[in-house]
Steps between C-alpha positions, in 0.01 A plus 500: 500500500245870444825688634635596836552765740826434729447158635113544440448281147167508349452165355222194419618177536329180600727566840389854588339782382548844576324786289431875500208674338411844497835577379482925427833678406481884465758727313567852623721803445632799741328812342551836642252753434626874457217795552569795242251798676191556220626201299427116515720328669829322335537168600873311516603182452812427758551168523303129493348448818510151665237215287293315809347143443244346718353096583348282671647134566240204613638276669334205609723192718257228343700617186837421670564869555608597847281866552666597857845449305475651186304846701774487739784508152308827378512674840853470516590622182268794537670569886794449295482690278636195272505586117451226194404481182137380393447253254182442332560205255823552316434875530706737817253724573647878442763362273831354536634615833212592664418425838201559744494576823176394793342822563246289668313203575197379691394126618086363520508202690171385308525118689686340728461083676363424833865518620538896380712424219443663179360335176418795274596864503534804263828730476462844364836564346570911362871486373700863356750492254809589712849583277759442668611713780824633320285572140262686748774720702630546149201641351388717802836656468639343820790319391627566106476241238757315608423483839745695697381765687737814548514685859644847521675562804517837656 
């Protein structure tokens, strides 16, 4: 097994292969940048901003991979909004606890059988690191640390 992605597993085997290639991760941060009039500009780092990794799976049914299925997996997740870790090798992508999140995906039908059903494809897969919904209330100051959120009442 490459790694895995949810119920998507990357693997060569003499009973299926599915690959990606064109695998891309970018790292940003949330800057904010504060004009001083006359003066150059002084820039602030607030927080890390949100890594984004991009694919492409072939899939091909003549290598007993089933391309309707495994496009129809990623579309759910990404209508979802279903979050799991990536694994590349022995490695989770992001570091223990990460998980990613579909922020989109796209299907080419590239051939399909005299019947319409279809033999190869490509997915375009863009995941987002996504913490968990508590860690991010938490840090945008929506709920405290330890997750309750105190209401004043009039």
């Amino acid at each position: 097994m490459l790694g895995s992605w949810g119920n998507i597993i990357f693997d060569v085997s003499a009973d299926k292969v599915v690959t990606f290639d064109g695998f891309s991760r970018s790292v940003s941060a949330n800057i904010e940048e504060h004009s001083i009039g006359g003066h150059q500009a002084i820039i602030e780092w607030i927080a890390p901003g949100s890594d984004t990794i991009s694919f492409d799976l072939s899939l091909r049914a003549d290598l007993n991979v089933n391309p309707r299925q495994i496009f129809d997996t990623v579309s759910d997740y990404c209508k979802n909004g279903s979050r799991f870790p990536l694994i590349i090798g022995q490695e989770t992508i992001g570091g223990a606890g990460s998980v990613y999140i579909c922020e989109s995906c796209s299907e080419e039908r590239i051939s399909t059988d005299g019947q319409g059903n279809l033999l190869q494809s490509r997915v375009s897969v863009s995941l987002k690191l996504a913490p968990s919904p508590s860690a991010s209330a938490a840090r945008s100051g929506m709920l405290p640390k330890n997750g309750i959120r105190r209401v004043k009442v009039a």
